[in-house]
C-alpha positions as CSV (number, residue, x, y, z in Angstrom):
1,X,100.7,118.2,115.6
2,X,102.6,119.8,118.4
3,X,106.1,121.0,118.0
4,X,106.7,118.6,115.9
5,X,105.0,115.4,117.6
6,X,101.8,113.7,116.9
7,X,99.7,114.2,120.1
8,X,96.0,112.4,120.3
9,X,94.0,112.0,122.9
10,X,90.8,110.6,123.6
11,X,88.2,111.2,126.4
12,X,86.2,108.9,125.2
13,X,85.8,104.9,125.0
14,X,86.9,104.1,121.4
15,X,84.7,101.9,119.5
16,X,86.8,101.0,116.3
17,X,90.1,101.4,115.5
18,X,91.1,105.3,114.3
19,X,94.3,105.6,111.8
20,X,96.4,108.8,110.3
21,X,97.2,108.2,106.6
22,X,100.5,109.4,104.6
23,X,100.8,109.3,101.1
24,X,104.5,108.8,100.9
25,X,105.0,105.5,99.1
26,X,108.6,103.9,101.0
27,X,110.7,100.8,100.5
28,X,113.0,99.7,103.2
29,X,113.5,102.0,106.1
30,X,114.3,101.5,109.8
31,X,111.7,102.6,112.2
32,X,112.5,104.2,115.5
33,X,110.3,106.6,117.3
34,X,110.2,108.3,121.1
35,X,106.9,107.4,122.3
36,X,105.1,109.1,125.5
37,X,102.0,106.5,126.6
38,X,100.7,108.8,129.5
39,X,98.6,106.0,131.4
40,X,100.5,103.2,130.6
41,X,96.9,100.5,130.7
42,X,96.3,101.8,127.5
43,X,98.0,100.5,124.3
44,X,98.2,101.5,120.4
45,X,99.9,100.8,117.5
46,X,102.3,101.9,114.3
47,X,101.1,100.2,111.2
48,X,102.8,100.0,108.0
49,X,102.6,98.6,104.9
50,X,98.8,99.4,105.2
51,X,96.3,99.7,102.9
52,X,93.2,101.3,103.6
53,X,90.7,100.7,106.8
54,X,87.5,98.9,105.3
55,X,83.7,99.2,106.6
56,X,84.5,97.2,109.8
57,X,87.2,99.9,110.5
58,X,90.1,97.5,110.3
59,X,93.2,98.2,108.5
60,X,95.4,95.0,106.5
61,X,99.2,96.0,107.8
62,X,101.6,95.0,110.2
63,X,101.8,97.0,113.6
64,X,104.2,97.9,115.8
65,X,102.4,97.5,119.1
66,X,102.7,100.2,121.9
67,X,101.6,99.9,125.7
68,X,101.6,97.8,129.0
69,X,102.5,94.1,128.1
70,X,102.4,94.7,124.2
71,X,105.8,97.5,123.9
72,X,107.5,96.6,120.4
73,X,105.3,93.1,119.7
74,X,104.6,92.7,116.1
75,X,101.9,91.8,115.3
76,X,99.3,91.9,111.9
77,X,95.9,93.9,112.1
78,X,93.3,92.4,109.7
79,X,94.5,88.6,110.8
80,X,95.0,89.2,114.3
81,X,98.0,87.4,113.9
82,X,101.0,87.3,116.5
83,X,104.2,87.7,114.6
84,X,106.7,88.7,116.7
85,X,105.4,88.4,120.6
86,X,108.9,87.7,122.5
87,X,109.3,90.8,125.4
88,X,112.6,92.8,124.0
89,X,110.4,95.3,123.5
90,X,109.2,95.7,127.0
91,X,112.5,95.4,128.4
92,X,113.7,98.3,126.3
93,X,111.1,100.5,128.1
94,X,111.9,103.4,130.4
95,X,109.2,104.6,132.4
96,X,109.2,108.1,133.5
């Protein structure tokens, strides 16, 4: 954490798919969230609904996706199934 913000970084090639846990057990809620992508090739993700990452690294949720050609797409983990892949998303993005 930096004021306030989750900051990661990685110098690295990532093998498998890295995750940050929270215990808080929600029902319904609205999601919105400011999101820097400094080198906008990349991409990531905000899951929910998620249950624990198994052996192979992979986590059963849904996922908010984030980065170049993916911004907003939802889409689920484990099943590598596109659920919602129109562009609204991308359109709402404002690069620096």
């Amino acid at each position: 954490m930096e004021d306030g913000a989750i900051v990661g970084q990685d110098t690295q090639k990532v093998t498998r798919n890295q995750f940050l846990w929270s215990d808080v057990k929600v029902t319904d809620f609205y999601l919105s969230v400011y999101v820097l992508l400094e080198n906008n090739d990349r991409n990531t993700g905000i899951q929910f609904r998620s249950k624990k990452a198994d052996a192979s690294g992979q986590a059963p949720a849904y996922q908010a996706d984030i980065g170049k050609d993916v911004w907003g797409r939802l889409y689920h983990e484990h099943y590598r199934e596109k659920l919602d892949w129109s562009d609204r998303g991308e359109k709402a993005v404002k690069p620096l």
